[in-house]
N, C-alpha and C positions, 0 to 999 in steps of 0.2 A: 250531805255535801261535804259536810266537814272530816269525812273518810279519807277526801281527795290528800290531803298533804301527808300523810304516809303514805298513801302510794307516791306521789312525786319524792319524800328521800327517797323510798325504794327506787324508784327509776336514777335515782342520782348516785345515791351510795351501796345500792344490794343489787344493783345491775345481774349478778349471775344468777339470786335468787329468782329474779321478776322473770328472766329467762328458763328455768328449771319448770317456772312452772308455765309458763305460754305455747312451750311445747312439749308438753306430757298429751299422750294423744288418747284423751279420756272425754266424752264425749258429754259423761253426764256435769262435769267444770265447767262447758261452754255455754246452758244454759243457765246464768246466771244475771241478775240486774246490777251486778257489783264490776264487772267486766271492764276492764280499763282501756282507754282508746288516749293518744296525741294529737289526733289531727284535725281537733275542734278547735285548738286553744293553745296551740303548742306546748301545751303540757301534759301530764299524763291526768284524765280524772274518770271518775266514773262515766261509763256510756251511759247508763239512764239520768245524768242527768243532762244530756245534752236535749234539744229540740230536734234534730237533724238527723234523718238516716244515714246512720255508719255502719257497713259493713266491716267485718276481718276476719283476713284469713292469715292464718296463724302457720309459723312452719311445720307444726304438724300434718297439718289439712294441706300444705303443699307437698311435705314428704309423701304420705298416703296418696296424693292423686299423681306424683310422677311426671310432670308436665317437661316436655319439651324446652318451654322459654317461660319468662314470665306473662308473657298474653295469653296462652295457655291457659296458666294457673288461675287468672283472672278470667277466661272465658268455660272453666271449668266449675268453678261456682254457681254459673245460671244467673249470679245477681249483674253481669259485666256486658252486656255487645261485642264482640269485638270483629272488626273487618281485615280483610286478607285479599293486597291486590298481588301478592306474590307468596311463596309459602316463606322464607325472612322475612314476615313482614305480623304486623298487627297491632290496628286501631281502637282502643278503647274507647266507647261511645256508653254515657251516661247522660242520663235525664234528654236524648235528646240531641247530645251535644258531643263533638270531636275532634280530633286533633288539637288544633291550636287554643279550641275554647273548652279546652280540657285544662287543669295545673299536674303534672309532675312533680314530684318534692322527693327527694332522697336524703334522707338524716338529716331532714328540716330544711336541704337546699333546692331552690328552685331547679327543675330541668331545662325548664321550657327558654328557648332561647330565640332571637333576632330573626331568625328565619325557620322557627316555626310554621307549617305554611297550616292553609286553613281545608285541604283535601282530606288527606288520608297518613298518618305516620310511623312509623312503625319504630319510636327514637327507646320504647320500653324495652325492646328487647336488647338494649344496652346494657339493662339490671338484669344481673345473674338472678335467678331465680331458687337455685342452689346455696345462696349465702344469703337470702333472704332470711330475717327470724318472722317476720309479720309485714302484713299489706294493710292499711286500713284507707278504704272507699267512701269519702265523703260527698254524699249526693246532694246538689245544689248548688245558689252560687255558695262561694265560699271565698269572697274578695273583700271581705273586714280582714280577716284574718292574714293572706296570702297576698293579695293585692290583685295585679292584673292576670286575665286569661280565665280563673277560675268560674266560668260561666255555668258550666254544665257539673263539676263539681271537681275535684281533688284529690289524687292517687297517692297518697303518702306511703313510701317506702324503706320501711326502717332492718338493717342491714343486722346481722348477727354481732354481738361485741364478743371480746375476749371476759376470761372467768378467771377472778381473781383465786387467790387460797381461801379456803376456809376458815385456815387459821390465822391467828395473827403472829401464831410463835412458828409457823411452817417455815421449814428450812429447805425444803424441796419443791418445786414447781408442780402446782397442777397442772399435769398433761390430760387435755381432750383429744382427740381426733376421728375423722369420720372421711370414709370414702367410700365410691360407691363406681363400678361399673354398669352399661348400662345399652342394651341393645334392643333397637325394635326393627318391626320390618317393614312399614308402611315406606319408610323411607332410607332402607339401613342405617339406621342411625347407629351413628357408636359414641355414645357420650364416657369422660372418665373426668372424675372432681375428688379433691382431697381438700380438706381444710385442714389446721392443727393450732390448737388453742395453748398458751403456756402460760401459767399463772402465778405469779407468786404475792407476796404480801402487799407491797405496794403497784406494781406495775406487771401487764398481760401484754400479750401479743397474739393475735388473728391473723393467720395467713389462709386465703381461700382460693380455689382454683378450678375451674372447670372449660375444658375444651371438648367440643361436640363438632361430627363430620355427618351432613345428612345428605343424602342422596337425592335421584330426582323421586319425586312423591307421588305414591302409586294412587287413585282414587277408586272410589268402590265399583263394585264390578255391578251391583245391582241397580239398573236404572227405572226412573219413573217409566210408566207406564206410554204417558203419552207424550213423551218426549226421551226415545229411545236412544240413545248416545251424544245423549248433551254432556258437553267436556270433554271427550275424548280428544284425544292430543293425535292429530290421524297425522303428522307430519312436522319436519322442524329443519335447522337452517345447521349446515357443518360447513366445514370449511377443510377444502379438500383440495391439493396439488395448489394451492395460492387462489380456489376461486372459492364462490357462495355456491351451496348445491343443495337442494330442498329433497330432503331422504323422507321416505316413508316411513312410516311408526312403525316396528315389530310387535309391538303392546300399546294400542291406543287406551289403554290405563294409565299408562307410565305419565305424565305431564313431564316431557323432557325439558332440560333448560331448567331445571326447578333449584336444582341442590344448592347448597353454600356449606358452611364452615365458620366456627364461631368459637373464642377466647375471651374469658371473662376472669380476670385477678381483684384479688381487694387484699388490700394490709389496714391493720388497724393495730396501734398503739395506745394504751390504758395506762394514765400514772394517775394514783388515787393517793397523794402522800398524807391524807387527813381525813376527817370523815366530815370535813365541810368542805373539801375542793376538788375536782377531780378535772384532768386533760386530757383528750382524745385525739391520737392523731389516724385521720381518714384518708385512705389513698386506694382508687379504684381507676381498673383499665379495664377497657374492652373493646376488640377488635374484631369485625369478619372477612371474608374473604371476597369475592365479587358474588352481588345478592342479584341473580336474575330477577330484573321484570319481567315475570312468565303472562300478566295480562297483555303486555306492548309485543313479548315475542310470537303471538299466536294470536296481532292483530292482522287482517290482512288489508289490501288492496288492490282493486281492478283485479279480484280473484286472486292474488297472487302475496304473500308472505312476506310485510313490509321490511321489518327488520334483522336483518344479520345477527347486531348484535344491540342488548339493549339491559344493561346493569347500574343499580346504582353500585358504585365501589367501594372496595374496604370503609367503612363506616368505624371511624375510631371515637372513641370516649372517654378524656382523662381528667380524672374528679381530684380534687386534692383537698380538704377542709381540715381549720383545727376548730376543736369547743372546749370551751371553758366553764364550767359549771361552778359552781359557789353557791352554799346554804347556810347562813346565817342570820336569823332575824335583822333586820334594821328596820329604820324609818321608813325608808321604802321599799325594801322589799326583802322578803324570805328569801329567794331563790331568783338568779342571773343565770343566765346564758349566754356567752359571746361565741360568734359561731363565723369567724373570714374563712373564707371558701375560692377558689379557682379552677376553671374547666377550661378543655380547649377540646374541639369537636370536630372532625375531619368527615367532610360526607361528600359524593360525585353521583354527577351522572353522564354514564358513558353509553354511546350510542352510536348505530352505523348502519346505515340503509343497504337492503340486500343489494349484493353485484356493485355497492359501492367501497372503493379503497380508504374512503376518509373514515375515519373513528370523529366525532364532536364528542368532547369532553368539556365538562363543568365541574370544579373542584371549587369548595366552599371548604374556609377554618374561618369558626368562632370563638374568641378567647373571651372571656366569661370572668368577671370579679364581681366578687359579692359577699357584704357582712351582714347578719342579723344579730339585733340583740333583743333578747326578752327578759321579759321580769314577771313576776308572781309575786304576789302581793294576799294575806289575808287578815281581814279587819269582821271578828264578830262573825257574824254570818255572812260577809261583805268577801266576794274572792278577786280580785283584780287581776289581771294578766295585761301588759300594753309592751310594747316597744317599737321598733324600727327596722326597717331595713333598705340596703342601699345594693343597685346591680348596675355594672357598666359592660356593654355586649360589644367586641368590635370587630366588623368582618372583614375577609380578604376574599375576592371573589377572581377566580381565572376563568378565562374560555381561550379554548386552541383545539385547533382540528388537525389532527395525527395520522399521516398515511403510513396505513399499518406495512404497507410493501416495505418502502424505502424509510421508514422513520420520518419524515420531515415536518416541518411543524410548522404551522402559520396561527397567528391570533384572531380568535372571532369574539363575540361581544360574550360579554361576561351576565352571569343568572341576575347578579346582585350590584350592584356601585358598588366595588372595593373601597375599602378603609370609610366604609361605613361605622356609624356608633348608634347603641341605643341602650339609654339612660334609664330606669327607674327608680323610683325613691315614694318612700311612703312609712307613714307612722299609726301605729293601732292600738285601741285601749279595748278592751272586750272587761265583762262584769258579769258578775253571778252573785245571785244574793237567797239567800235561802230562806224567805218570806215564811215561812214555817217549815219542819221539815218533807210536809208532802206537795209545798209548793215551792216552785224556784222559778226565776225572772234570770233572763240572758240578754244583755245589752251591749251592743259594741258600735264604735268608729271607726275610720279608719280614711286618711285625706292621702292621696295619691298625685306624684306627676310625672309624668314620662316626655323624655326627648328625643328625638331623634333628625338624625341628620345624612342626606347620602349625595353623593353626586357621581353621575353617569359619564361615563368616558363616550363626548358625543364621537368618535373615529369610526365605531359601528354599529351607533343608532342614533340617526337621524330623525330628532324630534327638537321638540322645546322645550319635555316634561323633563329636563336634564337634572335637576334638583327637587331636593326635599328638605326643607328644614322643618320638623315638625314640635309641638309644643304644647303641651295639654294637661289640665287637672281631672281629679274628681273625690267626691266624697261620698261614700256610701255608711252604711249601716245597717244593722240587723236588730231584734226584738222577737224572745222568743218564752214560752213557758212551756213547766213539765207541772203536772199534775198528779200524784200518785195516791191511786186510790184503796181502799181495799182487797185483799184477796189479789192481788199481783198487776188488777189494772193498770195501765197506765197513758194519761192521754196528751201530746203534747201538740206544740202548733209555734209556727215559726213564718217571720216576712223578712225576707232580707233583700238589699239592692247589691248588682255587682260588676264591673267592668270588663271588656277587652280592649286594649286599645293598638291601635295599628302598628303592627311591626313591620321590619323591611321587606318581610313578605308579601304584604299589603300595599304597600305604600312605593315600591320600588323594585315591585318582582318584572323581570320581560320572560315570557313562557310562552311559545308556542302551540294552540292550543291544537287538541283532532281533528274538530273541524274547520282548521287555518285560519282561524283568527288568532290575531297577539292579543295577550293581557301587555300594558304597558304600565308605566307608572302613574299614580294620581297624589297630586301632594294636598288634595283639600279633604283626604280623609279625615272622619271622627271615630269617637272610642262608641264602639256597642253599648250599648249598656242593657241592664236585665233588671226587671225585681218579680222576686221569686217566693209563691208560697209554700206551704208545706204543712199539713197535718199528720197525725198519725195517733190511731190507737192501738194496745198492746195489752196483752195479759203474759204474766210470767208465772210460774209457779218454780221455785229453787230449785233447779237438779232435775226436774223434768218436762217441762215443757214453755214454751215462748212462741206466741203465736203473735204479729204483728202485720196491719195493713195502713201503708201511706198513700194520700194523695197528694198529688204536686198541679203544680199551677207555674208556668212562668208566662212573664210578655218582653221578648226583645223588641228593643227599639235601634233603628241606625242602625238595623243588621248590615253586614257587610255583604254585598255578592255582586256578580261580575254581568255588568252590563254594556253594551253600546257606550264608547267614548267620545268622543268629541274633543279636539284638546285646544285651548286657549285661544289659540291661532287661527280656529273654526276647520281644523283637518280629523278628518275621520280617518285616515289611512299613514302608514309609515313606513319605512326602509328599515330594514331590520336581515342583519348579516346577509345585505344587499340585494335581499326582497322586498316586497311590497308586502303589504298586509292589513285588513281591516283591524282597526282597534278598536277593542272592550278595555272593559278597567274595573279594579273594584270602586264601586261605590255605596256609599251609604242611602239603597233605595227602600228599604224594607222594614214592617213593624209585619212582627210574628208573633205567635201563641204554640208554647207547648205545656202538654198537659197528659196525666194517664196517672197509673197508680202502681204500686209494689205490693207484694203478699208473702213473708217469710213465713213459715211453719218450721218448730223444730221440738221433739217431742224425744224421751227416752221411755222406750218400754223395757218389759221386764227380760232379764232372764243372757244381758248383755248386747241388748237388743235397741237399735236409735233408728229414728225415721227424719229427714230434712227437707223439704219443698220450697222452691220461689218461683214468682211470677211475675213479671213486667212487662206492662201497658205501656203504648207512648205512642200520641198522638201528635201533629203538629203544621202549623198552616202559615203561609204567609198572607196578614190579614192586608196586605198594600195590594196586592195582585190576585188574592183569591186562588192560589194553588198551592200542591203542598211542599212543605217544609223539607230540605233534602235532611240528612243522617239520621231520619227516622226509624230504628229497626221495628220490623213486627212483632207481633210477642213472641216472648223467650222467656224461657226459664228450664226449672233440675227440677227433678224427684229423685229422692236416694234412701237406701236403706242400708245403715252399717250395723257389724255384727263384731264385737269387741271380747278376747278373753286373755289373760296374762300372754299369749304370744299372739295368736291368730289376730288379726283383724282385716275385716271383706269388707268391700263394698257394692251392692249392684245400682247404678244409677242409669239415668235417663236426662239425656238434655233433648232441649223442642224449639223449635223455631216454627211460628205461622208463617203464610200466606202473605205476600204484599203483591198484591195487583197492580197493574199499568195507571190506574187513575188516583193510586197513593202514593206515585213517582213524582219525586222534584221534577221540574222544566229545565234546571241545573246542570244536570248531568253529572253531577258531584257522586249519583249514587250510581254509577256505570250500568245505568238498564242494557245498555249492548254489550255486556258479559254478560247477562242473564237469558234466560227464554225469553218466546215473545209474547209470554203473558205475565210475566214479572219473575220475581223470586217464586221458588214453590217453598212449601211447609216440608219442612223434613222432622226425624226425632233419629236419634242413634242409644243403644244400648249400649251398657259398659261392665265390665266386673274389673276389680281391682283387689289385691288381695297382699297382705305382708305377713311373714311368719319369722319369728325369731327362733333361730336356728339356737342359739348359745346367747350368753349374755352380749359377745361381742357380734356377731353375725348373725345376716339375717338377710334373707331374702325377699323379692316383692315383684310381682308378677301381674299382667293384666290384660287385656284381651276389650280394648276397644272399638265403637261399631261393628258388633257382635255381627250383624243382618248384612255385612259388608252394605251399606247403601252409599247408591251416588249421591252426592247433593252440593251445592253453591251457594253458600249461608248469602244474605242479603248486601248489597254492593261490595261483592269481593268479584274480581278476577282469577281465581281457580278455585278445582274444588277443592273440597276437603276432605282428608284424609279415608281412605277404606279400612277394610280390616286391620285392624295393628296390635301384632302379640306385640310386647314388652317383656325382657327379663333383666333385673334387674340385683344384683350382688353387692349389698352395705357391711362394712368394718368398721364398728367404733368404739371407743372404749374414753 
């Protein structure tokens, strides 16, 4: 354990070194116990000695697989879920768990915001996947450390930095840079990204940039057997001389209505004026275009093609953070961090019933402040990490319905209570103590409390639930050991407790539901809570092989999920943009169990030759009502075999998805069984090859051909399929 604090200077003061080598795409490096991970402890320490499975995918392993977005690169793995009710769209689901009971973290700062909802999100594909250096997947909870949401576990997403000089007498700027064109055809994609690093003695600069145009998305031509043109797109909605008119499909492959358009920037500023202090200035934007919801456009009713139009709109995302790092021993501590941060979030949903003139729009901005601070601490074989952190969320919420004829604009009731706030704050001490060197103890704190407040503009909703002021602690904790034994064993075992607590999503969402009932608000909601186990044994051997299987164990309590309401006043019904409407609400009616297990394999053979495997189980029930658990996926998982030599490197791999049946379906409806057949999800597997040649030192080509067998398939509660045949070519410059 005592390795850990040169690696934290090197993350602090040899930032370009630690980078040199996280993306070298050497395969026999990655089998290693010495592998360094942030997203246990906010700082950098060895992986083996955490309790807790951590994946990572390093920018290597994303340049080679070429991914589309970042849910992609994360669903390309095999260790991730991820769901798709639109093709801009994609839900990461871990242990079990998603959207809003998932954490986001981007260079240590929270994602996850106010109106997080608890369905389906697709807020990752905000992070450039392109400027990514590494992902690291912390499965579990993970609310000592992070605080609220981190149920299911923690997406930590650490962004490329700039690369100082080498020297300290360099008079010239090291220049990096790297571009790459990039074309597929599943959905014409034409992506085109540049970065460019400038480095001199004390201070770098990172400019990154990638924009992509994707068409509408073709699915495979090959269909299951017995159930012959599930997904075909047989028709769609235009708008032609001023009316709505239902065209035929010339390519019921085609999923019309699908395409969008996507802008991802990041600037990063580096002033390292000592080798005990260094400041980061962070600034990222990302924008797209209007993102069809292709499952609402090709819902129908009484036979007939309900909506016209139905997009969420430009989705914007602007990050701004500075950090302050400091290493010098004291009383309390080696190594600070101070990290103020500011976001503000632009997200809609626009909408318009066929042969109707009105457009209903909902526009949501959340402005977003937040400090963290940390500290490191090391005593003996004693490692301490604790600090704080403070977020203040405040939203502005619009509703107006727009007749597209003549422009006119009237107000309807808004998603959210504008100039809503929500508060949290919480402080963490985490420990590592190194009891011998093949045994170590991981203990942590961490006391939490969240505020929030909203109130409803009663003018177009006619209730009493008009207010929330909400007000809540909690204190959880963790207890974990790593045991290392001979010959590369390794056996570890971890119990941790960890929170969600209700956000305005929860607490003061009005949504219409399919089947016409309102969710309305409820101001007596509670925080979820979870306590989580975790075992896992491993064997390593250095440089060639890593084999590793966890079990997990969680039980929520005060699940949250959306029932029959009743409100105060003894009314079951409401006025709502002056309809009637039965209300449900969320409540806290449910204690659950989820449980199943993981299985990595990672092996190098001879001769340039590597093999990698995983597998995830996941089961889960709500034990209050005896049915099952909704964001459950079936098993999934990768088999792959890469082939590695001074230029070449291939890869042919296999992702798989089982079978989920009608009686492992939530009663929820969270998991859209009616986008699916009428026996459930089916099992699918697609082939892949994937392949990069270095042309010259500075150029280099990478080419791929995935879903070799072109197959149809509908991964589990998503609303379209997924992709068919799709070459990729792709043209990199960097020097």
């Amino acid at each position: 354990m005592k390795k850990s604090i040169p690696f934290v200077l090197a993350s602090l003061f040899g930032a370009e070194e630690v980078e040199a080598q996280s993306t070298r795409p050497d395969t026999l490096r990655a089998i290693s116990l010495s592998e360094v991970v942030v997203s246990a402890n906010r700082v950098q320490e060895r992986k083996a000695d955490i309790p807790q499975q951590i994946d990572v995918l390093p920018a290597a392993q994303i340049r080679l697989q070429n991914p589309m977005n970042t849910a992609d690169a994360l669903q390309n793995t095999g260790q991730v879920f991820v769901q798709k009710s639109q093709f801009g769209g994609g839900s990461p689901v871990i242990r079990g768990f998603e959207a809003n009971k998932i954490l986001l973290v981007i260079d240590g700062v929270r994602m996850n915001n106010a109106i997080y909802r608890a369905g389906h999100l697709q807020n990752i594909l905000t992070t450039d996947a392109n400027a990514v250096d590494r992902i690291e997947v912390l499965s579990g909870a993970g609310s000592v450390i992070y605080g609220t949401d981190a149920l299911g576990g923690v997406i930590s997403i650490l962004t490329k930095n700039p690369r100082l000089a080498d020297s300290t007498t360099a008079t010239q700027p090291r220049v990096g840079m790297s571009s790459f064109v990039r074309y597929g055809t599943a959905a014409k994609e034409k992506t085109a990204h540049t970065d460019l690093s400038l480095g001199w003695r004390k201070f770098g600069s990172l400019t990154s940039i990638t924009a992509s145009d994707f068409d509408d998305l073709r699915k495979g031509r090959r269909d299951y057997k017995s159930f012959p043109g599930f997904g075909e797109n047989l028709r769609y909605v235009e708008r032609q001389d001023g009316k709505d008119v239902v065209v035929p499909n010339d390519n019921v492959n085609i999923q019309r209505e699908s395409g969008y358009r996507q802008l991802g920037v990041l600037q990063k500023f580096l002033y390292r004026p000592s080798a005990t202090q260094q400041h980061t200035l962070n600034v990222q934007y990302s924008t797209t275009s209007n993102v069809p919801r292709y499952d609402r456009l090709q819902e129908y009713r009484n036979g007939n093609l309900r909506f016209a139009e139905w997009n969420y709109g430009p989705e914007k995302r602007f990050f701004a953070s500075y950090q302050f790092q400091y290493s010098r021993p004291t009383a309390f501590f080696d190594m600070v961090r101070f990290t103020p941060a500011v976001q503000k979030v632009n997200e809609s949903r626009l909408s318009r019933a066929f042969g109707n003139v009105n457009r209903d729009e909902n526009l949501e901005e959340v402005k977003i402040g937040s400090v963290n601070l940390d500290l490191f601490k090391q005593i003996g074989r004693h490692e301490l990490r604790y600090g704080a952190e403070a977020t203040r969320n405040k939203v502005e919420s619009v509703g107006r319905r727009v007749n597209i004829d003549n422009g006119a604009t009237i107000g309807i009731a808004t998603r959210y209570p504008t100039g809503s706030t929500y508060a949290t704050t919480g402080v963490y001490a985490s420990h590592n103590w190194e009891i011998t060197p093949q045994l170590i103890l991981s203990d942590g704190l961490r006391f939490s409390t969240v505020k929030l407040k909203a109130n409803f503009n009663p003018e177009f909703f006619k209730s009493s639930l008009l207010n929330s002021d909400q007000k809540s602690s909690s204190l959880n904790g963790n207890l974990g050991l790593v045991w290392m034994l001979p010959v590369g064993f390794r056996v570890s075992g971890l119990v941790s407790t960890g929170f969600r607590n209700p956000n305005l999503d929860d607490v003061s969402k009005t949504f219409e539901q399919n089947n016409g009932t309102l969710i309305v608000p409820n101001p007596d909601l509670k925080p979820e809570q979870i306590f989580y186990r975790e075992a896992e044994v491993s064997q390593t051997i250095e440089g060639k092989l890593h084999v590793a299987v966890t079990g997990f164990y969680s039980t929520l309590t005060d699940a949250i999920v959306v029932r029959p309401y009743t409100a105060p006043d003894g009314s079951t019904t409401t006025v709502y943009n002056g309809q009637p409407f039965t209300t449900v609400a969320n409540t806290n009616a449910n204690k659950a169990r989820v449980y199943g297990f993981s299985g990595r394999f990672n092996a190098a053979l001879l001769n340039h030759w590597s093999t990698q495997a995983s597998v995830t189980y996941t089961k889960g029930r709500v034990l209050t009502t005896d049915v099952p658990l909704d964001h459950i996926p079936p098993v999934y998982g990768r088999g792959a075999i890469t082939y590695q030599n001074r230029k070449l490197t291939a890869e042919a791999s296999m992702l798989f998805n089982g079978r989920k049946g009608l009686a492992d379906y939530s009663p929820s409806g969270e998991d859209n069984l009616g986008q699916n057949t009428p026996v459930g999800a089916l099992g699918w597997q697609t082939f892949n090859l994937r392949t990069t040649y270095q042309i010259t030192r500075s150029w280099s080509v990478q080419s791929g051909l995935e879903n070799i067998l072109d197959q149809s398939y509908r991964p589990f509660a998503s609303g379209i399929n997924a992709a068919g045949r799709n070459f990729y070519l792709t043209v990199r410059f960097e020097r």
